[in-house]
C-alpha positions in Angstrom: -22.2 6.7 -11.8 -19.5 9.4 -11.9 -21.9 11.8 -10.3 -22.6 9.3 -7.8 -18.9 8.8 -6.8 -18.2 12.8 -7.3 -21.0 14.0 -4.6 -19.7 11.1 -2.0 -16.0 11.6 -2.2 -14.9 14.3 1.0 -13.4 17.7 0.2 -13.4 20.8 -1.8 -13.1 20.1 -6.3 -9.5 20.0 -5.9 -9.8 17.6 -3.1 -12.4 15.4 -5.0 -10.0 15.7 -8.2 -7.1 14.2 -6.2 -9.3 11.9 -4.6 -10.7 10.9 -8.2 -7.3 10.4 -10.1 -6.1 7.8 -6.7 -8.8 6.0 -6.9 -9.1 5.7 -11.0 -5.6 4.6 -10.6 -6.3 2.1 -7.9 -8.7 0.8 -10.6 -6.1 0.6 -13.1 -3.7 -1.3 -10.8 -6.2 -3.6 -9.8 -6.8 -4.1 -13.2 -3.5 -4.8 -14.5 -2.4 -6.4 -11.9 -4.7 -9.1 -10.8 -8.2 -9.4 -13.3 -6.0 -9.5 -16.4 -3.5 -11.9 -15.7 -6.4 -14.4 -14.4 -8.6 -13.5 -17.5 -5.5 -13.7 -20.1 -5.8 -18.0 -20.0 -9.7 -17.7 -20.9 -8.9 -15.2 -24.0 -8.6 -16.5 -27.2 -6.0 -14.4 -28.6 -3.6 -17.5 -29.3 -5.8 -19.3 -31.5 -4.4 -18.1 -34.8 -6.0 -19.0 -37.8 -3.2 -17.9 -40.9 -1.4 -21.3 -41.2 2.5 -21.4 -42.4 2.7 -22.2 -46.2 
């Protein structure tokens, strides 16, 4: 995949290194940003099971 997206991006190696590093950080943006604030309700990270004695 990362060959894939390394032989289709425009440019020189330092070109497709810039290129790389906006778009991984696109992904990471997209990713904080919008998929894990709508996945955070369907997690089950609230459902404790230690109870308070």
């Amino acid at each position: 995949m990362y060959g894939w997206i390394w032989r289709h991006l425009p440019g020189n190696a330092w070109v497709k290194a810039l290129l790389s590093l906006a778009l991984a950080m696109a992904v990471v943006y997209v990713l904080f940003n919008y998929v894990f604030p709508w996945a955070e309700p369907l997690l089950p990270f609230n459902d404790v099971t230690v109870d308070n004695q």
